[in-house]
C-alpha positions as CSV (number, residue, x, y, z in Angstrom):
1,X,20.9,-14.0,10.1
2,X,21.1,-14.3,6.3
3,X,24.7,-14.1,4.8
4,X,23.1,-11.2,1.9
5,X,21.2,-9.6,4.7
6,X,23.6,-7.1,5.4
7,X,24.8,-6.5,2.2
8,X,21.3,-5.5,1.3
9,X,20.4,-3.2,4.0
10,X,23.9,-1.5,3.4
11,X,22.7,-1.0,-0.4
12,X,19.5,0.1,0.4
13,X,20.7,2.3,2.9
14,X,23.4,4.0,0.4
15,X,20.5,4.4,-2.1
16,X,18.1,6.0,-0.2
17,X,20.7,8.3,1.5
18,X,21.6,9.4,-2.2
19,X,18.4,9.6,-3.0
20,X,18.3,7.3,-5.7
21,X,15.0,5.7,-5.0
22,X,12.2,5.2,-7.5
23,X,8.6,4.4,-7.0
24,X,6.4,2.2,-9.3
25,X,3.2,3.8,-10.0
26,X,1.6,1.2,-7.9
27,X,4.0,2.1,-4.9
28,X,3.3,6.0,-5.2
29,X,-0.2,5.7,-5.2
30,X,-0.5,3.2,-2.2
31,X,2.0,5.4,-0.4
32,X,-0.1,8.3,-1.1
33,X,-3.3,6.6,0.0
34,X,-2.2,6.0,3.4
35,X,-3.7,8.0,6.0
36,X,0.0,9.0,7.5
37,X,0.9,11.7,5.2
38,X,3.8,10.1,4.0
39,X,5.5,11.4,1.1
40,X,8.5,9.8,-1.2
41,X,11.0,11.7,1.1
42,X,9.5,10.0,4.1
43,X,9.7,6.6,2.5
44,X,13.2,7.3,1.5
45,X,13.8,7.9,5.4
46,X,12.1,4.9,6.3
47,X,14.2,2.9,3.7
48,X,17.5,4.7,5.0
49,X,16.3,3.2,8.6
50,X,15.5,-0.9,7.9
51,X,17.2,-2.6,10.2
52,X,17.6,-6.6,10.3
53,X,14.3,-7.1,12.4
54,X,12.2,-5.6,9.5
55,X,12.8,-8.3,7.1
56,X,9.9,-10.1,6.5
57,X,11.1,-12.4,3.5
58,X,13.0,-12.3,0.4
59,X,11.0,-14.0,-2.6
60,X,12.3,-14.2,-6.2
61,X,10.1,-12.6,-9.1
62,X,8.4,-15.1,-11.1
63,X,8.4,-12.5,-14.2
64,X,12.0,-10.9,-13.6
65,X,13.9,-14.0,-11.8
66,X,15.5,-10.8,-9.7
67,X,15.0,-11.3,-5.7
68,X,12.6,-8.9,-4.1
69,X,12.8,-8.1,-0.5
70,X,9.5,-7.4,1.8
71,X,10.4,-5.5,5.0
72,X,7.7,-4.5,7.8
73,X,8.8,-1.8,9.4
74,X,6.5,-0.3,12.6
75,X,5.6,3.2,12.2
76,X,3.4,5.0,14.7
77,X,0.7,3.0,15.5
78,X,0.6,0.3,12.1
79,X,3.2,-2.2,10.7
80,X,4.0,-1.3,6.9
81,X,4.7,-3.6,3.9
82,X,7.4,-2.5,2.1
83,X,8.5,-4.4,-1.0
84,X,11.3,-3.7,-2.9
85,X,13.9,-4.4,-5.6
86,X,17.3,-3.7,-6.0
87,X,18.5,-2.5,-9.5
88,X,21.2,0.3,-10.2
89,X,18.8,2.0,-7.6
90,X,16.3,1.1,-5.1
91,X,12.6,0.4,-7.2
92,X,10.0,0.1,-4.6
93,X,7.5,-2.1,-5.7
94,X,4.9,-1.6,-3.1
95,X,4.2,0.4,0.0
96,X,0.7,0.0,1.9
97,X,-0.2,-0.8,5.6
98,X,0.5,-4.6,6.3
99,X,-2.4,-6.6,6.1
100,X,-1.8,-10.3,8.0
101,X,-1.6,-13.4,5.3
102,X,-1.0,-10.8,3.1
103,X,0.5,-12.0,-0.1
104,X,1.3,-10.3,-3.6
105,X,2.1,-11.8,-6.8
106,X,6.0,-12.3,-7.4
């Protein structure tokens, strides 16, 4: 396991438990668009649950330079892809189903 690994879960998990957790507009409207009926609080929930085996990779913004962290998390029957950064809160970038080989501009 990653050295920052932990460290990052444990500030994610703080964040989302104080519900300091914003959502880009990209992020809210694929959240929205997924037929779970997920809402922010649910994503908060899901955020407050990452665990190690969610990490997926941890890729560095080619326009910010800050390090952005994709987790896919299983919930029901689906794997999500979660992306997020982590700021003086948690900015989640994107939040769809996982789609395999699925890559996103840093």
């Amino acid at each position: 396991m990653a050295c920052w690994l932990p460290r990052v879960l444990s500030r994610i998990h703080e964040l989302a438990a104080a519900r300091r957790v914003r959502f880009t507009s990209k992020a809210a409207s694929e959240l929205a668009g997924l037929d779970l009926g997920l809402d922010e609080e649910d994503a908060r929930d899901l955020l407050a649950e990452l665990t190690v085996d969610d990490l997926a990779a941890r890729l560095e913004s080619d326009v910010t330079g800050e390090w952005m962290y994709i987790f896919k998390p299983p919930m029901f029957d689906i794997v999500l892809y979660v992306k997020v950064i982590l700021r003086n809160d948690c900015v989640v970038v994107s939040f769809h189903e996982d789609e395999e080989g699925h890559e996103e501009d840093a």
